[in-house]
C-alpha positions in Angstrom: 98.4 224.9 25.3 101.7 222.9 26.3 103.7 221.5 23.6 103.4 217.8 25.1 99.2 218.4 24.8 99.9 219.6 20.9 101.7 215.8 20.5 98.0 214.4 21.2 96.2 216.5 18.3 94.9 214.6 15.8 95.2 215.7 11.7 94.4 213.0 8.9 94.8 214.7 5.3 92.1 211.8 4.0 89.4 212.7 7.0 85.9 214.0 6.9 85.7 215.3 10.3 86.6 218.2 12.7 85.2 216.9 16.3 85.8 220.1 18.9 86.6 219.9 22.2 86.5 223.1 23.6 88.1 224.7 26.7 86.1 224.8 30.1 87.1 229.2 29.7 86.3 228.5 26.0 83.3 231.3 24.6 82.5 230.7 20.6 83.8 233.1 18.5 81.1 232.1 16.0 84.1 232.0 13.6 86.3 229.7 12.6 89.3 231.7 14.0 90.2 230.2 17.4 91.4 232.2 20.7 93.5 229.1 21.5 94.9 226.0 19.8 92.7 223.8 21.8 89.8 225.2 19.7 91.6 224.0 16.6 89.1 220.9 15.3 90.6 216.9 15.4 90.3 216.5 11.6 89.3 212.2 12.3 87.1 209.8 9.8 83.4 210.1 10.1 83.3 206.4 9.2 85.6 204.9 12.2 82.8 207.0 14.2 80.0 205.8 12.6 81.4 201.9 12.7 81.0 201.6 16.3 77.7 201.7 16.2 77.5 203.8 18.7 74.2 205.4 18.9 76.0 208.5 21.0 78.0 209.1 17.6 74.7 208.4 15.7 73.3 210.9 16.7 76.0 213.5 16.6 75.7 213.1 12.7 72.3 213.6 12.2 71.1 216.4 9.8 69.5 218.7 12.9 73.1 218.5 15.0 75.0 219.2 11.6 73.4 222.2 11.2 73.9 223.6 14.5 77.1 222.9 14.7 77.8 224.6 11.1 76.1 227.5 11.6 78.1 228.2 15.1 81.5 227.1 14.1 81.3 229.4 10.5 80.4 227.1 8.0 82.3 224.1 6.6 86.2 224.2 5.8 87.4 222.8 2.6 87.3 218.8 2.3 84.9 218.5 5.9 81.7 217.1 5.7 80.8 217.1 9.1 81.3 219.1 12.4 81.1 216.8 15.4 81.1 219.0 18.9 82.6 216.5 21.9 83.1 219.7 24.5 81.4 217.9 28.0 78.3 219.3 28.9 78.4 222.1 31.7 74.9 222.2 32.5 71.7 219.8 33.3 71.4 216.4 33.7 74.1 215.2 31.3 76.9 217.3 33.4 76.0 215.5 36.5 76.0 212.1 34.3 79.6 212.8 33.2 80.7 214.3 36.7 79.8 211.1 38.2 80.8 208.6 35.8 84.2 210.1 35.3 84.8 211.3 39.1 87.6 208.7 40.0 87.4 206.1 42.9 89.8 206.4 45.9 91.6 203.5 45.3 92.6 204.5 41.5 93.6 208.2 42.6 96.1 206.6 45.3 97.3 203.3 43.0 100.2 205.3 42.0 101.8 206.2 45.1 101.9 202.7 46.1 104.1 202.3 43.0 107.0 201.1 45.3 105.1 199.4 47.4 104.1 196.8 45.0 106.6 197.6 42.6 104.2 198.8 39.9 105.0 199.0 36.2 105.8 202.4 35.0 103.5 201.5 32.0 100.9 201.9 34.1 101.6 204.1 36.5 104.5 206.2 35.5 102.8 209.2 33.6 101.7 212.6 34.6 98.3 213.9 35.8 99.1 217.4 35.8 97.7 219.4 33.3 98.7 222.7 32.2 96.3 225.3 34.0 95.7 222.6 36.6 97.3 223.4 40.4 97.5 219.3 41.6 99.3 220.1 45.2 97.9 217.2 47.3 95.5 214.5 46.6 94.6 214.3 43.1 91.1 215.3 42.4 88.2 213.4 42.0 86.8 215.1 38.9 89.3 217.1 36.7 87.8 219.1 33.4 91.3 218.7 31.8 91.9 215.1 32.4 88.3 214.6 30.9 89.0 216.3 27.8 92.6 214.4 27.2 90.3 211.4 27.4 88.1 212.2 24.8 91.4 212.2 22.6 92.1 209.0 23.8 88.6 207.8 22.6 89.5 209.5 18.9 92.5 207.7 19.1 91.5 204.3 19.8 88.9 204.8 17.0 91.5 206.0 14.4 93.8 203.0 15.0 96.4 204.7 17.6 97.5 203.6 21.1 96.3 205.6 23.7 99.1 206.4 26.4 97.7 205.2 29.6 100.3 205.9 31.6 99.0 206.7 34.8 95.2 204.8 37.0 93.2 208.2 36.6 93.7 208.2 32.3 92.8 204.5 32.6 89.8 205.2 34.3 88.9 208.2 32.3 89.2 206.7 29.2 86.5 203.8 30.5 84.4 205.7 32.0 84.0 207.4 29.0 83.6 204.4 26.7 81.1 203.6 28.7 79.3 206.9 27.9 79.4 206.5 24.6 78.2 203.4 24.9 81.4 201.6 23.2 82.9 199.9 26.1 82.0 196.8 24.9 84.4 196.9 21.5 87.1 194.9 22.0 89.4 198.2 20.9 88.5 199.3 24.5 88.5 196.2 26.4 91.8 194.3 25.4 93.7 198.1 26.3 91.5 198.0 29.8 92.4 194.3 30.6 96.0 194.2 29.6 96.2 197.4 31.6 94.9 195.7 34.7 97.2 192.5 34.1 100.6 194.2 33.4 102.8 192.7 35.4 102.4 193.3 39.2 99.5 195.9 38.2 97.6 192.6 39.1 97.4 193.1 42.6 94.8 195.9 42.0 92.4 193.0 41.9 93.3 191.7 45.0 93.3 195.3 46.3 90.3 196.6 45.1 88.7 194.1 43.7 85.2 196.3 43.6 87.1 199.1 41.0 88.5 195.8 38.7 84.6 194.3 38.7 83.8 197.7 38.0 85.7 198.1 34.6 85.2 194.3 34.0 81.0 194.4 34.1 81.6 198.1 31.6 83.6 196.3 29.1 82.3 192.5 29.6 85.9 191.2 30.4 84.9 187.8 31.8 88.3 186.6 33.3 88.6 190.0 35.1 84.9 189.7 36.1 85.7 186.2 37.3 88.7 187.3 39.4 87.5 189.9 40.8 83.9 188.5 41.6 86.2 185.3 43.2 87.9 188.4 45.7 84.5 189.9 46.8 83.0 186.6 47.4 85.4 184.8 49.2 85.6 187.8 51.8 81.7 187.8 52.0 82.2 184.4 53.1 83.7 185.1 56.2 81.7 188.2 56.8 78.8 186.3 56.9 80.2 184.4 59.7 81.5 186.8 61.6 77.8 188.1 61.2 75.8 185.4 62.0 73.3 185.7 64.4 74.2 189.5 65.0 71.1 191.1 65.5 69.9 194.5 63.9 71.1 195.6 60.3 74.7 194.3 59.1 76.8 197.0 58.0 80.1 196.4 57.0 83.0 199.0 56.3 85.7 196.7 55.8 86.6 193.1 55.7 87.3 190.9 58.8 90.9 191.8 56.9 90.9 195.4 57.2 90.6 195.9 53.6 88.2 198.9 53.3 85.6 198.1 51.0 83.9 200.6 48.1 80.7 200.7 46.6 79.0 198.2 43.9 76.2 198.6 42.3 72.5 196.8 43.9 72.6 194.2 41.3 76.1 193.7 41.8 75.7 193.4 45.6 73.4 190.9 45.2 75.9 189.0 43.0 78.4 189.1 45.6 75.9 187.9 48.7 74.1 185.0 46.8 77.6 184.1 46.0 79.2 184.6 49.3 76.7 182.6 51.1 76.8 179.3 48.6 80.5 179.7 48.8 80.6 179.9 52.9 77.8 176.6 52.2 80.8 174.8 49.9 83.8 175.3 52.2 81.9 173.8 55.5 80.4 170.6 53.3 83.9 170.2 51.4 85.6 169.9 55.1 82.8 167.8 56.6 83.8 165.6 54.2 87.5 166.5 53.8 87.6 165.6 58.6 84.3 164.4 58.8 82.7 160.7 59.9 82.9 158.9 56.7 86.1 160.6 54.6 85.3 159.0 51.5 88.4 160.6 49.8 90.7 157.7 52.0 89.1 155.6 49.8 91.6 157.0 47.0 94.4 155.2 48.6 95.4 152.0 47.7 96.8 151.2 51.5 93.6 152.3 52.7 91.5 150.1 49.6 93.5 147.0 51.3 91.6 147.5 54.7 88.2 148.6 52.8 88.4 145.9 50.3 88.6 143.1 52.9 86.1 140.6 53.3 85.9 139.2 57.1 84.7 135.9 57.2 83.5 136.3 60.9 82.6 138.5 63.7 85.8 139.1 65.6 88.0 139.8 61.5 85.0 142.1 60.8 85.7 143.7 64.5 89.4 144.1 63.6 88.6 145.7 60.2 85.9 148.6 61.6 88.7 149.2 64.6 91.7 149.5 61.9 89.2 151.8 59.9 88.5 154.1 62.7 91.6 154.2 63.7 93.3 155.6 60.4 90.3 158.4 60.4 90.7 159.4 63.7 94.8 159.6 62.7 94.0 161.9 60.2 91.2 164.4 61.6 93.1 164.5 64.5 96.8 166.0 62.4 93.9 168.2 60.3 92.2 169.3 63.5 96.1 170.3 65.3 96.6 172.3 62.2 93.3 173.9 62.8 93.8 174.8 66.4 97.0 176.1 66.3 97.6 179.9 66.9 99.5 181.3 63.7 99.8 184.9 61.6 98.2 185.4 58.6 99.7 183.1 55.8 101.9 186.5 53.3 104.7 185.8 51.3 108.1 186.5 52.4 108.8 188.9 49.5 105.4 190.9 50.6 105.1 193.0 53.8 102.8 195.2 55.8 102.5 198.8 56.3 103.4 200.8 59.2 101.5 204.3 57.3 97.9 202.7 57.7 97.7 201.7 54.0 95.8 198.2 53.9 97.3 195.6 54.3 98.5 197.0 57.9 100.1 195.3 60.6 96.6 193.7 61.9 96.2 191.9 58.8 98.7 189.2 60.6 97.1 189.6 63.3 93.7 188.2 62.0 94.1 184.6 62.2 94.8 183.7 65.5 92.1 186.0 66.4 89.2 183.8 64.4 87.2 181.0 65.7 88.1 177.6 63.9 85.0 177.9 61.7 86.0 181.3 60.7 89.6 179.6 60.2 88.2 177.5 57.6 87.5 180.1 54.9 91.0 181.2 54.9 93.8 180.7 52.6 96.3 180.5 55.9 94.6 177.2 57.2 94.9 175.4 54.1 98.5 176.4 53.3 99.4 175.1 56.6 98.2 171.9 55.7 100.2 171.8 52.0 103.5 172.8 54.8 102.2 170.6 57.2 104.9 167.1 56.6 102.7 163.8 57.7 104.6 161.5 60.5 103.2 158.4 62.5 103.4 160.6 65.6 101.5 163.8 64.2 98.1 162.7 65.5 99.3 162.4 69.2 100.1 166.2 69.2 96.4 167.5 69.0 95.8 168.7 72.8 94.2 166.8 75.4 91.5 170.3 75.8 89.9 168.6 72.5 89.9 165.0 73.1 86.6 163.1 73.5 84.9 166.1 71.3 83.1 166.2 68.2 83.9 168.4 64.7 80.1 169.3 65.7 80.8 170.4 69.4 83.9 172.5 68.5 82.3 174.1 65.6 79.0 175.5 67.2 75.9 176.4 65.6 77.8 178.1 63.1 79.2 175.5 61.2 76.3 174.5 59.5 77.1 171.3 57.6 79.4 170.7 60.3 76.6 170.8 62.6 76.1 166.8 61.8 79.1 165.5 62.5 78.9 164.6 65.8 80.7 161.3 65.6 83.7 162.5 64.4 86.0 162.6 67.5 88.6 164.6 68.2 91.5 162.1 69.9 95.2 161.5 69.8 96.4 158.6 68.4 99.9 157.1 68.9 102.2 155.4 66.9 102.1 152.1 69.0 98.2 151.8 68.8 98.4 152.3 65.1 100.9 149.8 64.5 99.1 147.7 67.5 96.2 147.5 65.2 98.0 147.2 62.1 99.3 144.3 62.9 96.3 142.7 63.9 94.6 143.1 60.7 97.9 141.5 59.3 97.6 138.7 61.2 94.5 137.9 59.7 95.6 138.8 56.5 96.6 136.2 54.0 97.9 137.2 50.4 96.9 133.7 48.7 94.2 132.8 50.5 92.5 136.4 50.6 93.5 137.3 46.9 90.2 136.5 45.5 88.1 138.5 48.0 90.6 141.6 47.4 90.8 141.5 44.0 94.6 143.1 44.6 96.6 140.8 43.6 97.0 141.4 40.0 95.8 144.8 39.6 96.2 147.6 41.8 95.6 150.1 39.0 92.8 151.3 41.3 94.5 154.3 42.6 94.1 157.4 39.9 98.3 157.3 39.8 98.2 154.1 38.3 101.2 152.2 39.4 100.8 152.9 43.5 103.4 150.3 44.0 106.1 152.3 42.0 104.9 155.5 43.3 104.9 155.2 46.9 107.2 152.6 47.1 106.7 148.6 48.5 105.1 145.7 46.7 103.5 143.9 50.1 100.3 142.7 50.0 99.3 143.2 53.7 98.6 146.7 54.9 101.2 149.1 55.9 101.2 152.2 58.2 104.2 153.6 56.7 102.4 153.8 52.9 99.3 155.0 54.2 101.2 157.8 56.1 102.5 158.7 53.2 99.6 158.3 50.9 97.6 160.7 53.0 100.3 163.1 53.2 99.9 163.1 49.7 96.3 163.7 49.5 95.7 166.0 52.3 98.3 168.1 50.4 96.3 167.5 47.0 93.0 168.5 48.9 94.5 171.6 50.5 96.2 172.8 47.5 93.0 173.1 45.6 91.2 174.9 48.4 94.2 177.2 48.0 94.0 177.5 44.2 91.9 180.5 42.5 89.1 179.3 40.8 91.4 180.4 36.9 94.6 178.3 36.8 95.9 181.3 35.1 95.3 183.8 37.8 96.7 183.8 41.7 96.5 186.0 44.2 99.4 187.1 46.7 97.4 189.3 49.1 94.3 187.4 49.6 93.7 185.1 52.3 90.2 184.8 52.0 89.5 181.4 49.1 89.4 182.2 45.3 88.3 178.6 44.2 84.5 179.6 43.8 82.6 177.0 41.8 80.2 176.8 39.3 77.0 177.1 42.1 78.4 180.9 42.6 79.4 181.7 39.1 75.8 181.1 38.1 75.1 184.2 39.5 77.0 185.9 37.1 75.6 187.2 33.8 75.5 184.9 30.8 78.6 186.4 29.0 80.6 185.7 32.0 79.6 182.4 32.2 76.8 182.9 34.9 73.3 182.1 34.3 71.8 185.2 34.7 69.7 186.6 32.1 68.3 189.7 33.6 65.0 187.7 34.8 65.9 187.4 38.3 65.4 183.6 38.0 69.0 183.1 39.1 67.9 183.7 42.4 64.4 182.7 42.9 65.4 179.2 43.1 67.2 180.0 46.1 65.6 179.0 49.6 65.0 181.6 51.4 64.4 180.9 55.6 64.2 183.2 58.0 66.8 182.5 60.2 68.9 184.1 62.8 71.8 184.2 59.8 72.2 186.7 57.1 73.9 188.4 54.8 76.9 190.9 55.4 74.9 193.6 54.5 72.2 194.8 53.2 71.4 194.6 50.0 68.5 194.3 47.1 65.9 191.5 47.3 66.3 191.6 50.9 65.0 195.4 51.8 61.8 196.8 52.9 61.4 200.2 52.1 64.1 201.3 54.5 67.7 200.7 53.2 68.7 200.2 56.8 66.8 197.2 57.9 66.0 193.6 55.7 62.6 192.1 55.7 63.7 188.9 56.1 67.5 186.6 55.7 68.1 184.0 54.0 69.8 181.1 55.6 73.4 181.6 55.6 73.7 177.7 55.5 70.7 176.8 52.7 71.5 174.2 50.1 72.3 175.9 47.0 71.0 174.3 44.4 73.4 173.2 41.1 74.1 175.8 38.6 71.9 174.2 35.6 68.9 174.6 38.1 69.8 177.5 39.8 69.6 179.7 36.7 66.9 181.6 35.1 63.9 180.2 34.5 64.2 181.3 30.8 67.5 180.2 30.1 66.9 176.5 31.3 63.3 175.8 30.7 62.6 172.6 29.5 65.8 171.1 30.8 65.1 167.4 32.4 67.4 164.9 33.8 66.7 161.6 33.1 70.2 159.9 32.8 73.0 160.1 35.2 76.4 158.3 35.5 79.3 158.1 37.6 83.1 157.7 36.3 85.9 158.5 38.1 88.2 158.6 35.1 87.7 161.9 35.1 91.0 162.7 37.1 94.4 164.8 37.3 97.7 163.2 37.2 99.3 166.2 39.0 98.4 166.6 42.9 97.9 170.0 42.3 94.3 169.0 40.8 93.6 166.3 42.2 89.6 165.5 42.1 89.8 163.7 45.2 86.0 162.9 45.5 84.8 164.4 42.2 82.3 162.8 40.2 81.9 163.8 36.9 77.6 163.7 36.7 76.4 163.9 33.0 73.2 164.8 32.7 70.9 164.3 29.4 67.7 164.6 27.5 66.2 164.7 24.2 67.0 168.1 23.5 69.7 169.0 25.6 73.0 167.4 26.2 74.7 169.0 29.4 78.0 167.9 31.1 78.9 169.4 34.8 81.1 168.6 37.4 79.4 167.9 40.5 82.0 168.1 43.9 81.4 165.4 45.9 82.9 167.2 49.1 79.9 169.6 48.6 77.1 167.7 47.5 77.9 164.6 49.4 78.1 162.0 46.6 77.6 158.3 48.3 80.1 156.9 46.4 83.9 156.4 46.1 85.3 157.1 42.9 85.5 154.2 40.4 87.8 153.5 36.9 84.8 152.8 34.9 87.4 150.7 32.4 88.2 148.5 35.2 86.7 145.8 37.0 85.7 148.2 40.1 82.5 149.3 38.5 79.4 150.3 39.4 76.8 151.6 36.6 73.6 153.4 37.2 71.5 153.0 34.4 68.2 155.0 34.7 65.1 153.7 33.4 62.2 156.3 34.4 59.2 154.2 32.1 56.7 152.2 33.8 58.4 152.8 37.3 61.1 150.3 36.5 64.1 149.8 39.0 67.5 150.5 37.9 70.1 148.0 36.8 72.9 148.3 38.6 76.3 145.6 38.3 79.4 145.3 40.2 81.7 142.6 41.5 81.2 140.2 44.6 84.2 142.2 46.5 82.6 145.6 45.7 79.2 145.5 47.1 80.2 146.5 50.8 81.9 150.2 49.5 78.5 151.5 48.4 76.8 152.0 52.4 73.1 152.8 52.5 72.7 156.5 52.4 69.8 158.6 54.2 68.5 161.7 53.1 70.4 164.4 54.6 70.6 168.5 53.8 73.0 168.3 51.2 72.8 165.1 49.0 73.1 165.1 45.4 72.9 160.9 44.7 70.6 158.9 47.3 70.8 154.9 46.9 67.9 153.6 49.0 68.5 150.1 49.1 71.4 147.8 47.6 71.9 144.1 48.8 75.3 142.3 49.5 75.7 139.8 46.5 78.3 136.9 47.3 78.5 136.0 43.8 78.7 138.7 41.7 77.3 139.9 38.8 74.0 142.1 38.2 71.2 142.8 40.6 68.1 145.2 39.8 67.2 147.3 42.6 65.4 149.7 43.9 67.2 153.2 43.0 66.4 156.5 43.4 68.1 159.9 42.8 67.8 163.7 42.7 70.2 166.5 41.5 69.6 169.4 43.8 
């Protein structure tokens, strides 16, 4: 035995305990006189064991084991009470159960030798998997007997209070795999020395690597951030895989990502996760950019420029003519400079300070390749499309620049059958628009514009505190009262910037990825998938995903996977529709962990805002939802669910309150101003509605009306 292996031995004077771990060569002696030093007993404390409650260790104590392991070691040695034997098993079924648990993954027996690649921390990666008696020339094995025992000291020495050395990926994984064998993974001894392992430093980008190895040891030792990350990896790429897949016919098998990132094995259960997730995530991004360059864009309605034109009241035919043209107009301005960014040929977004590899090591050279080789839906799901928009700078002549091959077309024409929420948009045109037609029309809603006679039907002229930046005037510069191109430019730069930058943001503020193009920012309707002490709903039940709608459509999942199988593992039963509504996460979870929840009040405020751009809610509503028992808040997106409403300061005068009565069949209350009535349009039901209003009436003087309301949270 080496001298460095005799640094790792473990004597306490005070301790109860000599646990064994004998040699693989190692043949008792039935004597207490070893051939070797490795023989030689860790003298640890039977209580540390014991305090796990670990029933592995339980049972190593018990009277019948005791015995056994007295009579073959020689009997006990002064001051032991107990002989513990942790030598692996060679034979049967618990060999195979420790061969495969501790056999190491691909991606952890190559992480260090990409060391200066990624510029790895020697902390994690700088140690030595040689052991003495070992020949490692070449690829380091899956399985070693050696490395296995040298984590069993590592478990001892967690237990007694000592930092393990974990110094190189195949330690790291040892030591959990064995945790997870005897059944302590869970204690936070293990999990804090896993997680900070994973996080040191640029030892990050494992996640974004191999995202299936982190979810791995995240699910072992219930890490929930590390779950969370990792799960925000798999699902964004299943995403796109599921449109590249769409409509393909026979099974889906995948071996790597529309990236090139070869993927490795999960678990059913956890397959499942990643699907369900994938396809509610692939659901979110198309209905947050149907709204984000759809017909009705109800984000504009942030902008205080844009508030001017909506807040308008025409007193006849021809003003209300000038209004609706002035309106279009400013869309079409925008989806057109959203759509050029879409269309335009590019390589995959990487930072400067990351490059590809020539050796075949993902990412390779295709990886910037990938882009410009997907379809604009396909585009959509990508972290490249969205940066371009944050780099994209805003100017009056931007929208002329889209090219004439898309003119006249709709977002639903261009994005094809696949596009699924998209698939409705069919008046939202693709078409240039100049400079001289936007200030053309400007200038005719100007012209009809009059500050003092107009001031009580705008409601602007004292307060323009309806933007959530407070004082627009001061931020974006200008005190007119009329409406000007120039500010709304601007404005929308700002906001197309603040929408993009949270489709580009991971779904933790604390956690971003460099190597990912695929979107992190998962919400809650895919976390629920998750189990409950990751901050899913999933309680083991299955109800998770029996709420799910399930058609039998030409789209499906990547892969194959559990709940979707006949008895071949080749070939699914049925799909599920890669574009059905996914239902919220308070109803989407298991029947037992929600029953008995009811809604019965709901209200809008759209106080519930960042300052920064960064985190912008730029059509959030924050929906609280109530009963007798339970009292539940949620943030329901409006980009996804399709919220009829704008967003409104429920402290200022701009404010509309739903008030739901459910006895006797009552209407709803609901008040607002005489200006305001004309910003809530009558909504019908669609595929993807959370708040229907069936009929509201213009009032021309104000105050409170009861109508007929009606509403459902999907």
């Amino acid at each position: 035995m080496s001298s460095s292996e005799l640094k790792e031995f473990l004597f306490f004077e005070d301790a109860d305990t000599l646990a064994f771990i004998d040699p693989p060569s190692y043949r008792p002696t039935w004597s207490l006189n070893p051939s070797s030093a490795q023989v030689i007993g860790h003298r640890v404390h039977s209580e540390k064991l014991l305090a796990t409650g670990s029933p592995f260790f339980k049972k190593l104590f018990e009277p019948r084991a005791q015995q056994r392991n007295i009579r073959r070691r020689g009997g006990l040695p002064e001051g032991i009470k107990y002989m513990i034997d942790l030598t692996p098993p060679s034979t049967d079924e618990d060999a195979v159960l420790h061969l495969t648990e501790l056999s190491c993954p691909q991606g952890i027996r190559t992480w260090a030798s990409l060391s200066a690649r990624w510029d790895l921390p020697l902390a994690c990666v700088g140690g030595n998997d040689d052991f003495a008696g070992e020949d490692h020339l070449g690829p380091l094995p899956e399985y070693s007997p050696l490395r296995h025992r040298a984590g069993i000291v590592h478990i001892l020495q967690v237990l007694e209070g000592i930092n393990p050395q974990l110094d190189t990926p195949c330690k790291l994984w040892t030591f959990f795999a064995l945790a997870k064998l005897y059944e302590i993974a869970t204690m936070p001894q293990i999990g804090v020395r896993v997680a900070s392992w994973v996080y040191e430093s640029t030892n990050v980008r494992l996640i974004e690597l191999h995202p299936e190895i982190t979810y791995q040891l995240a699910k072992g030792t219930q890490c929930d951030h590390l779950l969370m990350d990792s799960f925000s990896v798999l699902v964004g790429e299943e995403a796109l895989l599921l449109l590249r897949s769409a409509g393909a016919p026979g099974p889906k098998k995948q071996q790597d990502t529309v990236h090139g990132r070869p993927q490795q094995l999960l678990d059913d259960d956890d397959v499942q996760r990643v699907q369900y997730g994938g396809e509610s995530f692939l659901n979110c991004i198309l209905e947050r950019f149907a709204n984000f360059a759809g017909s009705e864009m109800l984000w504009l309605n942030d902008s205080a420029s844009f508030q001017t034109v909506l807040r308008f009241n025409p007193r006849s035919p021809s003003e209300a003519e000038v209004v609706s043209d002035l309106i279009s107009c400013l869309k079409d301005f925008v989806r057109a400079v959203i759509w050029d960014v879409l269309s335009q040929p590019r390589t995959t977004y990487l930072t400067n300070k990351l490059k590809h590899d020539n050796t075949g090591v993902y990412p390779t050279i295709d990886y910037y390749n990938v882009y410009h080789l997907l379809d604009f839906v396909e585009r959509l799901t990508t972290r490249t499309f969205w940066q371009q928009l944050i780099d994209r700078l805003l100017v009056d002549d931007d929208a002329q620049m889209v090219s004439e091959s898309y003119w006249g077309r709709s977002l639903a024409d261009l994005c094809g059958d696949s596009g699924g929420p998209l698939r409705s948009q069919r008046d939202a045109i693709i078409r240039a628009v100049t400079p001289h037609e936007l200030k053309r029309k400007a200038d005719k809603f100007n012209e009809i514009f009059s500050p003092l006679q107009n001031s009580y039907r705008l409601g602007l002229t004292q307060n323009r505190d309806c933007s959530p930046y407070g004082d627009t005037e001061k931020f974006f510069g200008g005190a007119e009262q009329y409406f000007s191109v120039h500010a709304f430019i601007k404005e929308a730069h700002y906001y197309i910037q603040a929408c993009a930058r949270r489709m580009v943001n991971s779904n933790r503020p604390e956690m971003s990825y460099e190597l990912t193009d695929t979107l992190t920012c998962i919400t809650d309707k895919e976390i629920r998938y998750l189990p409950l002490w990751a901050g899913g709903c999933d309680d083991g039940t299955g109800g998770v995903y029996s709420d799910q709608p399930m058609l039998a459509e030409s789209e499906g999942f990547s892969a194959p996977g559990p709940s979707i199988h006949t008895g071949s593992s080749s070939i699914s039963s049925y799909t599920p529709s890669t574009f059905s509504f996914i239902e919220s996460t308070v109803h989407g979870a298991s029947h037992r962990a929600t029953e008995g929840l009811a809604s019965e009040v709901m209200s809008i405020d759209s106080g519930d805002r960042s300052d920064a751009g960064d985190s912008i809610a730029a059509g959030f509503a924050s929906v609280r939802v109530a009963n007798d028992t339970d009292d539940l808040d949620f943030m329901i997106d409006s980009s996804a669910d399709d919220v009829d409403d704008v967003s409104f300061d429920s402290d200022s005068d701009d404010t509309v309150i739903i008030d739901g009565h459910t006895e006797d069949n009552e209407p709803e209350t609901v008040s607002y101003p005489q200006d305001l009535s004309h910003r809530i349009q009558e909504k019908h039901q669609g595929e993807s509605g959370d708040l229907r209003i069936s009929e509201l009436a213009s009032s021309q003087n104000g105050g409170t009306e009861r109508l007929p309301l009606r509403w459902k949270i999907l």
